[in-house]
N, C-alpha and C positions, 0 to 999 in steps of 0.2 A: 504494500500500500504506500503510494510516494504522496508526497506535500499535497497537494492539488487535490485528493480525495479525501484529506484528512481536516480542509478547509482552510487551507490559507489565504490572506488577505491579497489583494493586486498591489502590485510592488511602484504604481505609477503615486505621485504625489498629490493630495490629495482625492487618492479613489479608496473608496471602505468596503466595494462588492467583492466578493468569492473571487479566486484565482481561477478561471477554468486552461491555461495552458503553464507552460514552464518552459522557459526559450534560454538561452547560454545570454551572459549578460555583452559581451563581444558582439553578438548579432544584432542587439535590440539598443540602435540609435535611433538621435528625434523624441525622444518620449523620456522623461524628465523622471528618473527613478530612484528610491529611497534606498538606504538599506545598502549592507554588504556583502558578500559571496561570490561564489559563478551564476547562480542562476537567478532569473526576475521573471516572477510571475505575476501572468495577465488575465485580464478579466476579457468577457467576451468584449467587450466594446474596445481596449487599448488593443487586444489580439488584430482584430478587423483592420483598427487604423494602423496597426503595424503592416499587414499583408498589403496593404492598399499600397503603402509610403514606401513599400520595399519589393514592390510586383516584377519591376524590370530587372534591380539585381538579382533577384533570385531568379529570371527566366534567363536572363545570361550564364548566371553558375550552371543550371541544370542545362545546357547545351554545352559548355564546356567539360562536362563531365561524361555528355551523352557518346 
């Protein structure tokens, strides 16, 4: 059972909803986060604005890797 199902808070600043993902904290720029570790966990709403804000890097890595 990891963080995320056990109810952690989203690691953006000022947000108090449930964690629903766990992203490497390296990956997750743009989005203003609390807290120490590797990892920062997102609520549905930061999750979304991250995929959006980060759609074409990530379609380049996954062709470079294809």
């Amino acid at each position: 059972m990891g963080k995320v199902e056990r109810g952690v808070k989203c690691s953006v600043d000022g947000c108090g909803a449930d964690a629903e993902r766990s992203l490497s904290r390296d990956k997750v720029s743009g989005l203003k986060v609390v807290g120490e570790g590797r990892r920062v966990y997102l609520c549905s709403q930061h999750y979304k604005a991250w995929k959006k804000a980060t759609k074409k890097e990530r379609e380049l890595d996954r062709v470079r890797f294809a």
